[in-house]
C-alpha atoms as a printed R data frame, in Angstrom:
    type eleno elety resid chain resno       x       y       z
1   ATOM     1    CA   UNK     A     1 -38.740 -59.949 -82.399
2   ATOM     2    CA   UNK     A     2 -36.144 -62.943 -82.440
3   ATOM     3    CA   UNK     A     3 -34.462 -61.545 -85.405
4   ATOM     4    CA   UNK     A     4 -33.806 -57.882 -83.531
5   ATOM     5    CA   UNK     A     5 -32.495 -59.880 -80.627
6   ATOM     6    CA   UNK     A     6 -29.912 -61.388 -82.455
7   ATOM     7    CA   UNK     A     7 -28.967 -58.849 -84.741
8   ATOM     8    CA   UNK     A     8 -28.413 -56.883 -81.450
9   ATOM     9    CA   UNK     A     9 -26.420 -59.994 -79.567
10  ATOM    10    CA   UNK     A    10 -24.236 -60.312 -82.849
11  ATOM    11    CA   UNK     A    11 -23.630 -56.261 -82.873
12  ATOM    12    CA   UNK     A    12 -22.341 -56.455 -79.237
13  ATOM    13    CA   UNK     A    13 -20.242 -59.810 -79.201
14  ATOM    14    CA   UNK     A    14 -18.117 -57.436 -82.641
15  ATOM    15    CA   UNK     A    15 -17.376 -54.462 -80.459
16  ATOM    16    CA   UNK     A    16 -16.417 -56.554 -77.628
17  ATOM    17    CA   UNK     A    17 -13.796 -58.892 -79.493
18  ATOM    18    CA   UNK     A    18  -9.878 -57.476 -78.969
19  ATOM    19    CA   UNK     A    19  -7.783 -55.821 -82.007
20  ATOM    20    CA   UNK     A    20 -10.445 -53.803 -83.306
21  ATOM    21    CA   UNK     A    21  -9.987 -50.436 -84.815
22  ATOM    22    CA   UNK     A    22 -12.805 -48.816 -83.393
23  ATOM    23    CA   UNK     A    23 -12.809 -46.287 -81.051
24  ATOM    24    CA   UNK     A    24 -14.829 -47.807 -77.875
25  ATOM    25    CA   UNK     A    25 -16.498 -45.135 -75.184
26  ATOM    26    CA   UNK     A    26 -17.767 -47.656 -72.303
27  ATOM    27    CA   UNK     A    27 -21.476 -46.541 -70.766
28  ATOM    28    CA   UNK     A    28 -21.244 -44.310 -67.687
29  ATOM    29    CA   UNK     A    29 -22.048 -45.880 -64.963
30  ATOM    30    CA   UNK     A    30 -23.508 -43.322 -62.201
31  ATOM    31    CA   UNK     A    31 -22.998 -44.785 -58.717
32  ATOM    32    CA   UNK     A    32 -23.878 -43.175 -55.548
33  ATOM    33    CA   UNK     A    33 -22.424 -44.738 -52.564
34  ATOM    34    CA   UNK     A    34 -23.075 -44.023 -48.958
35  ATOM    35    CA   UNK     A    35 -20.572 -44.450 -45.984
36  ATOM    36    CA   UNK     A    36 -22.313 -47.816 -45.032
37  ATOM    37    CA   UNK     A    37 -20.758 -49.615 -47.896
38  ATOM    38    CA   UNK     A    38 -17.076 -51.684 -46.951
39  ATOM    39    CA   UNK     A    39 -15.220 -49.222 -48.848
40  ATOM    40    CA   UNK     A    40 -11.720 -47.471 -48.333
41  ATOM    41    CA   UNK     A    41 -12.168 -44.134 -47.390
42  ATOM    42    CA   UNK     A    42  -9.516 -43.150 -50.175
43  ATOM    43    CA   UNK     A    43 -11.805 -44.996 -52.838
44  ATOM    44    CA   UNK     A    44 -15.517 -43.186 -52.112
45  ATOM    45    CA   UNK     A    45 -16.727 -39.736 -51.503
46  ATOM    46    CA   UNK     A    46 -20.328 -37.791 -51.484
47  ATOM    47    CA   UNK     A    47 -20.497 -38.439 -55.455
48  ATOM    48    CA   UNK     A    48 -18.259 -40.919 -57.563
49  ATOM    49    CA   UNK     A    49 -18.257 -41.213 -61.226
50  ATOM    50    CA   UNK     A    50 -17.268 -44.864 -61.358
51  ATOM    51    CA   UNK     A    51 -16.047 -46.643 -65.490
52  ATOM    52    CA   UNK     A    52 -15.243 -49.765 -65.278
53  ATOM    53    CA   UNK     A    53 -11.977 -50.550 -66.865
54  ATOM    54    CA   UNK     A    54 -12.105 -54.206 -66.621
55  ATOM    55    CA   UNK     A    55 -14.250 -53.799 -70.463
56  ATOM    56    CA   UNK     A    56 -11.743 -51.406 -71.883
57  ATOM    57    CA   UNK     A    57  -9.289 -52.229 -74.624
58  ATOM    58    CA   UNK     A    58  -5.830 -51.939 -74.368
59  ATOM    59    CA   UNK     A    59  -5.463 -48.672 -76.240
60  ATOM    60    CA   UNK     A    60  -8.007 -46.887 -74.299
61  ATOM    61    CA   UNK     A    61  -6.628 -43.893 -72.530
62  ATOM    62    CA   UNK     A    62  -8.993 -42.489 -69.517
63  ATOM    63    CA   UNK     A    63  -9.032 -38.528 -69.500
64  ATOM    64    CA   UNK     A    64  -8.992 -36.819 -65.903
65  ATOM    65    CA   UNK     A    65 -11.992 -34.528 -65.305
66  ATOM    66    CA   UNK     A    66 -12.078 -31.043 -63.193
67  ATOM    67    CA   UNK     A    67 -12.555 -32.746 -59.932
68  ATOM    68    CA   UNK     A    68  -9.564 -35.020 -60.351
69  ATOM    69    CA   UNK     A    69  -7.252 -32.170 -61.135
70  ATOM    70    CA   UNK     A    70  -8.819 -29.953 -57.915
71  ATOM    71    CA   UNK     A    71  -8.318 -32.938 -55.605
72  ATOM    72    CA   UNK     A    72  -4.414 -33.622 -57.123
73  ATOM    73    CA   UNK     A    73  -3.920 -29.743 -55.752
74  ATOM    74    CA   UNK     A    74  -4.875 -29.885 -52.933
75  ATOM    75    CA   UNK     A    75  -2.457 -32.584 -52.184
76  ATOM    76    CA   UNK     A    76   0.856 -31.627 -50.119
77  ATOM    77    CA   UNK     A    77   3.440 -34.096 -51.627
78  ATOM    78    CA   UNK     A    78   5.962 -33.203 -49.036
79  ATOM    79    CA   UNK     A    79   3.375 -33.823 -46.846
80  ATOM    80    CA   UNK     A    80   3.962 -30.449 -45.231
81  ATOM    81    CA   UNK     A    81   1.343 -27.573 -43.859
82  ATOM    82    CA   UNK     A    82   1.738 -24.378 -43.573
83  ATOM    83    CA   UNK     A    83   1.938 -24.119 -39.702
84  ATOM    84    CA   UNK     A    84   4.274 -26.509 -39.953
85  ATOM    85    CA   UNK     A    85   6.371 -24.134 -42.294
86  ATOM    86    CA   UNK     A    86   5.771 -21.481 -39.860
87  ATOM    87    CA   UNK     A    87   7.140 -23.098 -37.251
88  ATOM    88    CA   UNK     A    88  10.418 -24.130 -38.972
89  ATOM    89    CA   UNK     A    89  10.734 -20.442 -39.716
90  ATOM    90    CA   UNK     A    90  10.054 -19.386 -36.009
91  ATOM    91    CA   UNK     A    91  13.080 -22.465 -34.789
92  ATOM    92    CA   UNK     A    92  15.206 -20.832 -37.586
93  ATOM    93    CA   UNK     A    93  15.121 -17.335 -36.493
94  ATOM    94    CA   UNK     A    94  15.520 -18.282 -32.684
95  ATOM    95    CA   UNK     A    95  18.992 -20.198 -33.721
96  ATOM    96    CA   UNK     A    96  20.445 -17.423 -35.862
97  ATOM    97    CA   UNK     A    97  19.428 -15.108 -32.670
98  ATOM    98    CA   UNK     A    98  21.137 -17.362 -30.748
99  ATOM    99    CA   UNK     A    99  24.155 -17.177 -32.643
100 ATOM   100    CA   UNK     A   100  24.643 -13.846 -33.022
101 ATOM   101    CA   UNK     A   101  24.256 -13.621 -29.226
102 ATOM   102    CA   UNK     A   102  26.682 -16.244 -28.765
103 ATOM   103    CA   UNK     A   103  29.281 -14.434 -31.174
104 ATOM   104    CA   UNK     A   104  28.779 -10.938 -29.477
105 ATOM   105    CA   UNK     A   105  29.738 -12.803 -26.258
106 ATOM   106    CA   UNK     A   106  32.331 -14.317 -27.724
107 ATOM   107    CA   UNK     A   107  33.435 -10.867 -28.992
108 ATOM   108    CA   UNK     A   108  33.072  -9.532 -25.706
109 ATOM   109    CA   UNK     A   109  35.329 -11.756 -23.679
110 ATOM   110    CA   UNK     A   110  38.187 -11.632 -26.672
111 ATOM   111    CA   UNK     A   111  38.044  -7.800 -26.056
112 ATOM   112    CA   UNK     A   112  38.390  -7.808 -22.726
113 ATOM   113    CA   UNK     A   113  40.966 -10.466 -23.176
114 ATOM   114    CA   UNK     A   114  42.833  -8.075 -25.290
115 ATOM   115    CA   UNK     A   115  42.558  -4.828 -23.104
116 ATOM   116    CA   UNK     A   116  43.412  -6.679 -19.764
117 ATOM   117    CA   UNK     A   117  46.760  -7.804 -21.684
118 ATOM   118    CA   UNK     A   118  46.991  -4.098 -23.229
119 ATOM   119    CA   UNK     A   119  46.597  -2.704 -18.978
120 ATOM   120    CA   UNK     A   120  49.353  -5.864 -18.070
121 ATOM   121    CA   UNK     A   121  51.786  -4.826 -20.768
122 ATOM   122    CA   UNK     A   122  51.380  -1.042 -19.560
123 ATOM   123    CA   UNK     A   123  51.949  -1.389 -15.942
124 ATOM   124    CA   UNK     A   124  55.191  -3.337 -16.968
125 ATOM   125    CA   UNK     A   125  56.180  -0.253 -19.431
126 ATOM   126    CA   UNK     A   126  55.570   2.004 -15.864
127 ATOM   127    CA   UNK     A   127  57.131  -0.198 -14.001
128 ATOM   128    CA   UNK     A   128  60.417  -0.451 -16.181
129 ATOM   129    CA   UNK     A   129  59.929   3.916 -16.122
130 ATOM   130    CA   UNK     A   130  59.817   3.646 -12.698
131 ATOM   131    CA   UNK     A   131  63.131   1.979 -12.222
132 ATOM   132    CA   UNK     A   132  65.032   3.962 -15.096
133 ATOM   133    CA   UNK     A   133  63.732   6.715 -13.489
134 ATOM   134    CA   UNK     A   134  65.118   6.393 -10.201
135 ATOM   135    CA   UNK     A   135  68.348   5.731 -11.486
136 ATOM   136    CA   UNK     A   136  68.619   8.459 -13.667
137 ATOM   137    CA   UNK     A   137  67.090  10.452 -10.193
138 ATOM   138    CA   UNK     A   138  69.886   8.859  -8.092
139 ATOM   139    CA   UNK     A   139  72.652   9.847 -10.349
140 ATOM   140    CA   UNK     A   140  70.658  13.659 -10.766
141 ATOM   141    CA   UNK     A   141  70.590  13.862  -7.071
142 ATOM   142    CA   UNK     A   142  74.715  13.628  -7.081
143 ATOM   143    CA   UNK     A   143  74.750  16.207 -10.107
144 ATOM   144    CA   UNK     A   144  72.827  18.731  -8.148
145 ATOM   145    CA   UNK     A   145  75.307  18.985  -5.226
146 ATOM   146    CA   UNK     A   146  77.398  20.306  -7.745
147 ATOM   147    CA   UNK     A   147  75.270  22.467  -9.438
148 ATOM   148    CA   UNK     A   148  75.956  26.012  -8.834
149 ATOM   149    CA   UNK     A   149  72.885  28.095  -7.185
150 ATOM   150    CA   UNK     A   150  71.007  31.445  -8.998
151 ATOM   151    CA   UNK     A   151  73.203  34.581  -9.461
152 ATOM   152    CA   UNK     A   152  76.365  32.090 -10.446
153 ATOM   153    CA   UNK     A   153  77.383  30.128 -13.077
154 ATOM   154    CA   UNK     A   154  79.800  27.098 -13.106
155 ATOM   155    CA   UNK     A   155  83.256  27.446 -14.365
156 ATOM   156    CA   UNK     A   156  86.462  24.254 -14.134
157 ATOM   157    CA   UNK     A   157  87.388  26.192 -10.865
158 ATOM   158    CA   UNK     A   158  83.740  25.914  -9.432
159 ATOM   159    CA   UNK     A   159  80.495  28.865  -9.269
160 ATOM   160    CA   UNK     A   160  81.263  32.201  -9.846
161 ATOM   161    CA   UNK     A   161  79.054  35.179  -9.892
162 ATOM   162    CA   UNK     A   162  77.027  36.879 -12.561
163 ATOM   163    CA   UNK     A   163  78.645  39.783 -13.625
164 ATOM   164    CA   UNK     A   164  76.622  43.261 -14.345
165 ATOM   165    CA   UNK     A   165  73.191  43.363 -16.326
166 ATOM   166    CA   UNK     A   166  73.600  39.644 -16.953
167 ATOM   167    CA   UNK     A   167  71.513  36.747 -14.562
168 ATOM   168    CA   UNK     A   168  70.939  33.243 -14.062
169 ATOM   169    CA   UNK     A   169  68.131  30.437 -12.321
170 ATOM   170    CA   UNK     A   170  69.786  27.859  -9.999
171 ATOM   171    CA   UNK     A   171  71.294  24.930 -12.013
172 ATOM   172    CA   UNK     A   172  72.047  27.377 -15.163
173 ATOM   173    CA   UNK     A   173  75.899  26.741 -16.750
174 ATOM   174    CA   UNK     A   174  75.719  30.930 -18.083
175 ATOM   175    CA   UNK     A   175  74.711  34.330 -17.391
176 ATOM   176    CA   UNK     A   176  71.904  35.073 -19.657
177 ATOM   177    CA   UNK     A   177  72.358  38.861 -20.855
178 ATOM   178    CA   UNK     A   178  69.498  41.582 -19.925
179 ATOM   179    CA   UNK     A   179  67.032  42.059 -23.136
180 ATOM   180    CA   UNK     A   180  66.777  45.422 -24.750
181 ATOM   181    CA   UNK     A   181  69.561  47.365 -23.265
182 ATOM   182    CA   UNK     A   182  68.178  46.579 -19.224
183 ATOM   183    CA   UNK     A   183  70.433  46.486 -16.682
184 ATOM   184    CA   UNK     A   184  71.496  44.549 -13.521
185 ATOM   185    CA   UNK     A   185  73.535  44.221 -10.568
186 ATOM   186    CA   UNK     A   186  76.002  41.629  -9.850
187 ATOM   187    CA   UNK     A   187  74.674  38.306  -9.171
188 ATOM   188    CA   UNK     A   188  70.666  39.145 -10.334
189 ATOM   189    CA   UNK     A   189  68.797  35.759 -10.077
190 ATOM   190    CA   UNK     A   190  66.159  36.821 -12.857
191 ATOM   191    CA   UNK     A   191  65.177  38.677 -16.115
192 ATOM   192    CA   UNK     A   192  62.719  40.517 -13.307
193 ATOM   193    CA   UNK     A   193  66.001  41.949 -11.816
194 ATOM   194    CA   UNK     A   194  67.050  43.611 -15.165
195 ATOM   195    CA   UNK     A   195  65.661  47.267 -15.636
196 ATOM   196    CA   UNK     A   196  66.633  50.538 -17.067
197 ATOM   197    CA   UNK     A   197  69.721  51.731 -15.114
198 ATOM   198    CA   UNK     A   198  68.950  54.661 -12.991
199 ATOM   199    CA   UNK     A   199  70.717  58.525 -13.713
200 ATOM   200    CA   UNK     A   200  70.197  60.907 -10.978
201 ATOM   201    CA   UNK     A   201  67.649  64.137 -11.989
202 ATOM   202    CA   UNK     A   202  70.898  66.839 -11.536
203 ATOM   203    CA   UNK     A   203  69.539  70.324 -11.719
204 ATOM   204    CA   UNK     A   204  70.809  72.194 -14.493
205 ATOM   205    CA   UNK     A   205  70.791  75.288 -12.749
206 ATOM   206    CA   UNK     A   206  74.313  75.353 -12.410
207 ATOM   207    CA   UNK     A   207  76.946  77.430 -13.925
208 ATOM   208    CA   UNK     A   208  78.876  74.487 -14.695
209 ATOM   209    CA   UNK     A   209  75.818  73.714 -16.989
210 ATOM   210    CA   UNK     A   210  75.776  77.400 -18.007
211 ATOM   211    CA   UNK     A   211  72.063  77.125 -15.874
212 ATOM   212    CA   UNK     A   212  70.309  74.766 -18.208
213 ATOM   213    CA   UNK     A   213  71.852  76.354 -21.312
214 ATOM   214    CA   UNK     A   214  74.571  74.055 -22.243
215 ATOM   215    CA   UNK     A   215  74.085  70.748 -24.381
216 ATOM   216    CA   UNK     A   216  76.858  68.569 -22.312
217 ATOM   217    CA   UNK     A   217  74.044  69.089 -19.515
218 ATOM   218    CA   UNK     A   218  71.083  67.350 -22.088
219 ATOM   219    CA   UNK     A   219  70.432  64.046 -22.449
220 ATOM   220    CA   UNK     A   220  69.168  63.403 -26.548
221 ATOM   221    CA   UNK     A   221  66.781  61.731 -26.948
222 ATOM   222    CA   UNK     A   222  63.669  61.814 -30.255
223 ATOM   223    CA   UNK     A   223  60.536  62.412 -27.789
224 ATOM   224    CA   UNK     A   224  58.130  62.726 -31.047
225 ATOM   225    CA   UNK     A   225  58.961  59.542 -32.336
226 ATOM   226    CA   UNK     A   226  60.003  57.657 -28.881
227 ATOM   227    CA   UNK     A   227  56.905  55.277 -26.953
228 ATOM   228    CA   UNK     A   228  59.310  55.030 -23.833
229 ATOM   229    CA   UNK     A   229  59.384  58.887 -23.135
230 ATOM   230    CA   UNK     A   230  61.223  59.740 -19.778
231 ATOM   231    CA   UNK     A   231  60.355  57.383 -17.201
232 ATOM   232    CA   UNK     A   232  60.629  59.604 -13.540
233 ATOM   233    CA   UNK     A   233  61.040  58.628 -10.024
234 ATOM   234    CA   UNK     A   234  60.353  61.781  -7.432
235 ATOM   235    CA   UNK     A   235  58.731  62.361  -4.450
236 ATOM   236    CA   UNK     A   236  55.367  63.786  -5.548
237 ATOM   237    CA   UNK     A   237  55.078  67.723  -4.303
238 ATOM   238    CA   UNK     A   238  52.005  68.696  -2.293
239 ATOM   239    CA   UNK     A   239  52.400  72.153  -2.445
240 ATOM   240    CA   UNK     A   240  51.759  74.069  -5.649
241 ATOM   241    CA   UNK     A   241  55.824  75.434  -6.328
242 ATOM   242    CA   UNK     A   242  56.972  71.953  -5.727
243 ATOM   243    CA   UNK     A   243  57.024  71.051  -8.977
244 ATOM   244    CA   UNK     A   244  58.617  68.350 -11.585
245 ATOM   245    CA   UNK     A   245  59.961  70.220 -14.199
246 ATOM   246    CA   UNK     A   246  61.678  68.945 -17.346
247 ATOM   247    CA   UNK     A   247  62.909  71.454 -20.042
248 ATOM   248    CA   UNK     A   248  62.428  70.100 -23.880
249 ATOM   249    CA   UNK     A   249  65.531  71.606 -26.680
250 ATOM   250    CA   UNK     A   250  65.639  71.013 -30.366
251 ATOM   251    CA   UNK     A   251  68.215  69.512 -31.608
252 ATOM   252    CA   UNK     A   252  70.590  72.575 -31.654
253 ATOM   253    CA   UNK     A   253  69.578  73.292 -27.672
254 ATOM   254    CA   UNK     A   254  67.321  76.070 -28.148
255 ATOM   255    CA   UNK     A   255  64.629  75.791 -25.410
256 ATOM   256    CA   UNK     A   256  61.122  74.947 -26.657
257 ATOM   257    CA   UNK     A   257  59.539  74.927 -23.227
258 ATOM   258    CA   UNK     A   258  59.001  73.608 -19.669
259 ATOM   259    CA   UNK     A   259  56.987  70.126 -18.941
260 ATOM   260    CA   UNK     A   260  55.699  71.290 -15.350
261 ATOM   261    CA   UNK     A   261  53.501  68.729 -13.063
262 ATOM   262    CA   UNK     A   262  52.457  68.194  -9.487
263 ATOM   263    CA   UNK     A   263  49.756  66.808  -7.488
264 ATOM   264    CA   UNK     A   264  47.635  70.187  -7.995
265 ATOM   265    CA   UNK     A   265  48.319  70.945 -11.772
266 ATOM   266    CA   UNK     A   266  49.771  70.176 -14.996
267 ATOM   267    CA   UNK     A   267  51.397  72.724 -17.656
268 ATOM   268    CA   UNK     A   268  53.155  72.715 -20.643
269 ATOM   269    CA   UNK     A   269  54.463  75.949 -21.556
270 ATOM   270    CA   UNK     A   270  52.303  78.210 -23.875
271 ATOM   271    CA   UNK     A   271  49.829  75.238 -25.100
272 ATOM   272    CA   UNK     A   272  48.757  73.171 -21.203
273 ATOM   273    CA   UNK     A   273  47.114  74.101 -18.490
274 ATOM   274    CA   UNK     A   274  45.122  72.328 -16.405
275 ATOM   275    CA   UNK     A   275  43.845  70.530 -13.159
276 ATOM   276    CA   UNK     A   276  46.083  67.162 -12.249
277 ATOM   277    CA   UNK     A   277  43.137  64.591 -12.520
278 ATOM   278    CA   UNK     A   278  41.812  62.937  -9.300
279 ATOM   279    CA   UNK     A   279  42.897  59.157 -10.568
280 ATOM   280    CA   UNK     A   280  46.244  60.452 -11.926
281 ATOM   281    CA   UNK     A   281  46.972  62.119  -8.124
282 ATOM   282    CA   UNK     A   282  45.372  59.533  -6.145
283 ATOM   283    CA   UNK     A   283  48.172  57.070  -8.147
284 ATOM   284    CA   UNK     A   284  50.994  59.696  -7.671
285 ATOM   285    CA   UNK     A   285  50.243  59.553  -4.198
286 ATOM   286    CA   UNK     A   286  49.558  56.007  -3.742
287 ATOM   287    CA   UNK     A   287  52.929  55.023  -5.961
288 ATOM   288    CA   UNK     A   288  55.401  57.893  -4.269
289 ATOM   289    CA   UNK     A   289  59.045  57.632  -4.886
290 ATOM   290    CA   UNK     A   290  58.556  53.940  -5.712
291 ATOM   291    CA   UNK     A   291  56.628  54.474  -8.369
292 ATOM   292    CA   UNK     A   292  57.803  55.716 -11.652
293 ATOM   293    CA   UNK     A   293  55.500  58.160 -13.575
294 ATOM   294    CA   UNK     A   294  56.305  58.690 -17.439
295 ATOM   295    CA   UNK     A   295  56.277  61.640 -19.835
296 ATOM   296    CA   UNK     A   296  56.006  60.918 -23.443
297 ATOM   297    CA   UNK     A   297  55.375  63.703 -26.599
298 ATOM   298    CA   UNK     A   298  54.890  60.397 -28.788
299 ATOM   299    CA   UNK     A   299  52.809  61.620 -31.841
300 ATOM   300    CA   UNK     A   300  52.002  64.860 -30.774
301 ATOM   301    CA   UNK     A   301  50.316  64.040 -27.763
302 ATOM   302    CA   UNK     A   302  51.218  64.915 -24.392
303 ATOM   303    CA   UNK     A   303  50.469  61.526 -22.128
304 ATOM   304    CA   UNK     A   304  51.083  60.530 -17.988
305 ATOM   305    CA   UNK     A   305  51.534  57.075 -17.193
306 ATOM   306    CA   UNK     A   306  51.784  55.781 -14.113
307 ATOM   307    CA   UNK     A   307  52.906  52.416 -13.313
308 ATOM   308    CA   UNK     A   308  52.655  51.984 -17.109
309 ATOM   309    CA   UNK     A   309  49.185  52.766 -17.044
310 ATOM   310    CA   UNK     A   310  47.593  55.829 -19.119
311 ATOM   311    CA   UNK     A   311  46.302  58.736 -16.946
312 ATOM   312    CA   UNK     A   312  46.186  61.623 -18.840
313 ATOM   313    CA   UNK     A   313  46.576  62.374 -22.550
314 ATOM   314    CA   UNK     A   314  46.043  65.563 -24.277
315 ATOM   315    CA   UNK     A   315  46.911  65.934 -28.110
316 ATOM   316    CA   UNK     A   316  48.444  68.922 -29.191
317 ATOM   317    CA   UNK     A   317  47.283  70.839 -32.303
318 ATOM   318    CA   UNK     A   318  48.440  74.138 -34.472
319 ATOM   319    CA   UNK     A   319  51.168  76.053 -33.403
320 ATOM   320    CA   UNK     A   320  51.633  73.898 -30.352
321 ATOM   321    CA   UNK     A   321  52.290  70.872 -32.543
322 ATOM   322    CA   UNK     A   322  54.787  72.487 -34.735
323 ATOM   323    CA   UNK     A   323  56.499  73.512 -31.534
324 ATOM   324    CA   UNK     A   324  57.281  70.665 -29.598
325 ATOM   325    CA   UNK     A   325  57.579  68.468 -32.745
326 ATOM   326    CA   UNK     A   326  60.978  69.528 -32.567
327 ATOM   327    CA   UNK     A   327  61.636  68.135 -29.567
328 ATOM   328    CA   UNK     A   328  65.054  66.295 -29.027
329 ATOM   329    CA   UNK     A   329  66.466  67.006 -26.063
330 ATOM   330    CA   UNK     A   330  65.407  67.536 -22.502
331 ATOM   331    CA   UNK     A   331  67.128  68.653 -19.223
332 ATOM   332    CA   UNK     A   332  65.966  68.801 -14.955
333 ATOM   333    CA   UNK     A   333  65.227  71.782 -13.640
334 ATOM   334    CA   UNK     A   334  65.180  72.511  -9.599
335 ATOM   335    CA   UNK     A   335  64.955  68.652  -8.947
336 ATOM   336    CA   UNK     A   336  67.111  66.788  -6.133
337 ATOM   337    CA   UNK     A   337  69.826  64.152  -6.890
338 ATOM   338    CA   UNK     A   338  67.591  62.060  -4.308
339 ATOM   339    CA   UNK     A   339  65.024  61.273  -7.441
340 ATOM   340    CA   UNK     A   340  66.454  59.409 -10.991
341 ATOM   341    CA   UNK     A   341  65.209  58.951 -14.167
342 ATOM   342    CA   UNK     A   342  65.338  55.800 -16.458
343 ATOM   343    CA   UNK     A   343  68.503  55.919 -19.072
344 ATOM   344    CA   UNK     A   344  67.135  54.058 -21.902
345 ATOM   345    CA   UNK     A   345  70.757  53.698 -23.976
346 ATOM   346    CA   UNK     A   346  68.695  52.316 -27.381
347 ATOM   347    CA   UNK     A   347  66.717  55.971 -27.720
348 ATOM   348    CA   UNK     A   348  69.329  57.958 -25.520
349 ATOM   349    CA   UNK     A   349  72.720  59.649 -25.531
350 ATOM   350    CA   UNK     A   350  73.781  61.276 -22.737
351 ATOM   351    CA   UNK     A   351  75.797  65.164 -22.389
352 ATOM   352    CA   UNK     A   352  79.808  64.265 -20.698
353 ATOM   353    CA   UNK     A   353  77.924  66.421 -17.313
354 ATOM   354    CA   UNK     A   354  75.257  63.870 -17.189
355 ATOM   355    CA   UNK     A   355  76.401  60.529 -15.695
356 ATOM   356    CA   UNK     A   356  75.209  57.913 -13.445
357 ATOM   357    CA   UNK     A   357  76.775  60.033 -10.603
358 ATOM   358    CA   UNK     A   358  76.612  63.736 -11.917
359 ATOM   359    CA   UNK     A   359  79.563  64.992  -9.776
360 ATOM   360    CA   UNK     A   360  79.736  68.493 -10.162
361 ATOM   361    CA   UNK     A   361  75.847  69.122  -9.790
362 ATOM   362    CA   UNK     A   362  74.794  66.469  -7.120
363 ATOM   363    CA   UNK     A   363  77.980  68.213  -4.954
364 ATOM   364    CA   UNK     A   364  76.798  72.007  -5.764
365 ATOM   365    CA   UNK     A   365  73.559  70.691  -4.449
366 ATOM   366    CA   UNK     A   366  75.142  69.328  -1.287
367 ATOM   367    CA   UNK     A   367  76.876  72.239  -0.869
368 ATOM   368    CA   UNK     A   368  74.013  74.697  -1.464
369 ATOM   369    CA   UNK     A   369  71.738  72.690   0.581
């Protein structure tokens, strides 16, 4: 038994003496340690598995086990939690907020900065109108006395009046001439003022015109191809022989036939008969001798303005078209020098017995009468 004890002694003293080869693996020594021993509370938990190192050799390397490597990640080694990373975020956020609030304010008040200088700069720019404005005004207001007034014109020996079918607004340097062959009086103030000049109706019932036979009594004029037709101005006839009658020629003066109209009826020899329509002699009547009524063959078709509105149309067809196709002259018949029709001198040429005046008629008339 003293022989195993010392084999066993001798075995032990070998492994313990430094500079050996041998790999050494220490016992285990299971401790279990409550909270009542005097330990650090870094250096104990619920179960320790403690080695003492003090009997290792140098070259002994300890290995970590699971438990070491769980509790190494758990550690924080920025010593940081996650609320406390929350709340970092949560500061952040608030200061970026604040500074974009901060720069939209600042934004703000450079804008308004910029538009009150903007409103300064314009009222000077009005105010500097203002002032060339009133001189240019006080210089105008010495023009003006000079300026010559409507119906005149200025000339180097002062105003002078508009001559015939021409006009002029106050101020203006030159008669402006009548459009489209209109006519006006001496000193007309307006294009309103310029209108067709006015021939009396002269009966051609005369012998002088050979009694509505000879051409120098016509006026020529291309009814189918003319919008204007013959523009009127006669007292409208109540009774049923007081008629308006215009005869229509060809081109040679051979008479086609008689345009015939009054208050009770309207006829066109050989093709119209008819009724005068209630709105066509309710404007007759309402226009009078101030109104002009109109007779046009334009197309074919026999039409009645009045006051340049449309009150009657009727298109004629067959023989009746063929007929007054032809039409290029017309003549009055048994109408007073007191009414006038429009001389349109674009679409119309006038016979040497029809003037503005027509002597020898309008004084048979007076005569007669």
């Amino acid at each position: 038994m003293t022989m195993l004890f010392f084999i066993w002694s001798v075995i032990s003293l070998s492994l313990l003496l430094p500079g050996t080869s041998e790999e050494y693996t220490p016992p285990t020594i299971l401790t279990t340690l409550t909270a009542e021993q005097d330990l650090p509370s870094s250096t104990y938990s619920s179960s320790y598995t403690y080695t003492p190192t003090s009997y290792l050799p140098d070259n002994v390397i300890l290995e970590e086990t699971e438990d070491d490597e769980e509790d190494d990640s758990e550690v924080d080694l920025e010593g940081e939690t996650e609320e406390d990373e929350e709340e970092i975020d949560d500061l952040s956020k608030k200061a970026k907020k604040k500074a974009e609030k901060n720069k939209k304010k600042k934004e703000k008040k450079e804008r308004k900065k910029k538009e009150r200088e903007e409103k300064e700069k314009g009222t000077k720019k009005e105010k500097k109108k203002s002032k060339k404005k009133g001189k240019k005004n006080k210089g105008k207001g010495k023009k003006n006395a000079n300026l010559c007034k409507a119906g005149s014109y200025s000339t180097r020996n002062g105003c002078e009046q508009c001559a015939e079918n021409t006009f002029s607004g106050n101020g203006d340097s030159i008669c402006t001439p009548c459009p489209n062959g209109l006519v006006s009086a001496v000193g007309s103030t307006s294009e309103d003022d310029c209108s067709y000049e006015q021939y009396p109706t002269c009966n051609c019932w005369t012998p002088e015109c050979g009694y509505c036979s000879s051409l120098q009594c016509t006026v020529q004029q291309d009814l189918f191809n003319s919008n204007t037709g013959i523009e009127v101005r006669s007292t409208p006839g109540r009774r049923r022989k007081e008629l308006d009658t215009v005869i229509l020629y060809n081109e040679e003066g051979e008479q086609l036939g008689q345009f015939q109209w009054n208050l009770k009826g309207i006829y066109l020899s050989g093709c119209v008969r008819c009724q005068t329509p209630p709105a066509l002699r309710e404007a007759r009547m309402r226009g009078g001798l101030a109104e002009p009524w109109t007779f046009s063959l334009a197309g074919g078709v026999v039409q009645i303005r009045v006051g340049g509105e449309v009150m009657y149309t009727n298109p004629l067809k067959g023989e009746c078209f063929d007929r007054y196709v032809k039409a290029n002259r017309f003549a009055f018949y048994k109408m007073t020098c007191g009414n006038s029709f429009s001389f349109v001198r674009d679409e119309m040429v006038a016979g040497e017995q029809v003037t503005s005046n027509c002597p020898v008629a309008c004084l048979l008339n007076q005569i007669l009468s």
